[in-house]
C-alpha positions in Angstrom: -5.3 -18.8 -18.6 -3.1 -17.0 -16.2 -3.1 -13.8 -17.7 -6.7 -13.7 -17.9 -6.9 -14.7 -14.1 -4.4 -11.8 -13.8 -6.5 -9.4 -15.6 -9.5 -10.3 -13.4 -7.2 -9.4 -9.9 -6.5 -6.4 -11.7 -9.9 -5.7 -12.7 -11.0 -6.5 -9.1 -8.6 -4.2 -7.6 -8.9 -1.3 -9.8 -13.0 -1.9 -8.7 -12.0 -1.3 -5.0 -9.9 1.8 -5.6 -12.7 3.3 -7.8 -15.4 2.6 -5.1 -13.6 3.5 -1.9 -13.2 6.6 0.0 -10.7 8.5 1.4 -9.5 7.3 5.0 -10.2 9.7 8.4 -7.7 7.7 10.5 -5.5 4.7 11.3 -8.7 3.2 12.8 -10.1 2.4 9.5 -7.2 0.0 9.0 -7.3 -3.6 10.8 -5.1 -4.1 13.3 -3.0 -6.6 11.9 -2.1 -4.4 8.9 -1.0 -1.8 11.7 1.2 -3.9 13.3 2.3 -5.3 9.9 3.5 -2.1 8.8 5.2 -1.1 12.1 6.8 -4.1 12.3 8.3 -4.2 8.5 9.4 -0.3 9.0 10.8 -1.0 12.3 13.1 -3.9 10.7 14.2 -0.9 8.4 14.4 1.5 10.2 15.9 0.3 13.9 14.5 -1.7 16.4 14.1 0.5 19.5 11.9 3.1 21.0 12.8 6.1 18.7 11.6 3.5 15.4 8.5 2.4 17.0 7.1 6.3 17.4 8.3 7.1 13.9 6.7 3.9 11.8 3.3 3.9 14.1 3.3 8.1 13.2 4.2 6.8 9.3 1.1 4.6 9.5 -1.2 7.0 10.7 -0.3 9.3 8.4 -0.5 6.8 5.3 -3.9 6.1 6.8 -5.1 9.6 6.6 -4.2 9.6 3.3 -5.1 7.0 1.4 -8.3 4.4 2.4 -7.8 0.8 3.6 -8.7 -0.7 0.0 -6.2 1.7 -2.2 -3.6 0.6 0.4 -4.1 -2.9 -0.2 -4.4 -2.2 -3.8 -1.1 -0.4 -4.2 0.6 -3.8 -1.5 -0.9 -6.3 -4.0 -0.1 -4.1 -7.7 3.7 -3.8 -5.5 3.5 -7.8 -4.9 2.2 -8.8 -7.8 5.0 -7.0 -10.2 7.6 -8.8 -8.1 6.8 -11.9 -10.2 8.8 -12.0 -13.4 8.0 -12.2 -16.6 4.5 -11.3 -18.6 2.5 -12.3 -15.4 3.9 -9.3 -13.3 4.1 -7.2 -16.1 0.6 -6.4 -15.9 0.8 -5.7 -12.4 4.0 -3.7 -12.9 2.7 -1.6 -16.4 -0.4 -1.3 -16.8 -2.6 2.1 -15.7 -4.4 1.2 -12.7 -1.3 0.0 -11.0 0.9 2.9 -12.1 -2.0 5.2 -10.3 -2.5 2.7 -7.4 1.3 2.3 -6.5 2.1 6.4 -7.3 -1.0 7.5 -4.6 0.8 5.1 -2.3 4.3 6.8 -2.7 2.7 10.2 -2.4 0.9 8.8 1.1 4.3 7.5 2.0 6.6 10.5 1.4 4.0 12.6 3.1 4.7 10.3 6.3 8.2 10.6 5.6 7.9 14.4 5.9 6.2 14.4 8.8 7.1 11.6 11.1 11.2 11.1 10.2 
């Protein structure tokens, strides 16, 4: 039962890549998922002043990129293969998350470029 629970996350996820569209801006993220992401680059990258214009400019740039829904797609496919064993292999192997978690690289070392 839990892979086929599995298979219906991925299912569902693939779904909201397939029907969303590209984002215009950081606006079309919710707030907490802003902060979220500041905060978690900020732990990584240094906590001052320098860090916080750095990860918010990351952010934006993700969110240009990519759409709210492939984001959280591309979090959950990341997430999701963390747990071992044949339950995250599906998250971790199979195509849609490959594709999911690859656009989010691309949207992240194109915030790299710019912003660090």
């Amino acid at each position: 039962m839990a892979i086929s629970k599995a298979l219906q996350l991925c299912l569902l996820a693939t779904a909201a890549i397939a029907y969303s569209s590209p984002a215009k801006s950081a606006a079309d993220y919710p707030t907490p998922a802003l902060a979220e992401y500041v905060y978690g680059c900020m732990k990584a990258n240094g906590e001052n002043r320098d860090s916080l214009q750095r990860c918010s400019c990351s952010i934006d740039v993700i969110a240009s990129v990519i759409s709210y829904d492939h984001y959280v797609a591309a979090e959950t496919y990341k997430s999701m293969g963390m747990v071992p064993g044949e339950n995250g292999a599906l998250f971790r192997e199979s195509a849609p998350a490959k594709a999911s978690i690859t656009e989010l690289k691309r949207a992240q070392a194109e915030a790299d470029i710019r912003c660090f």
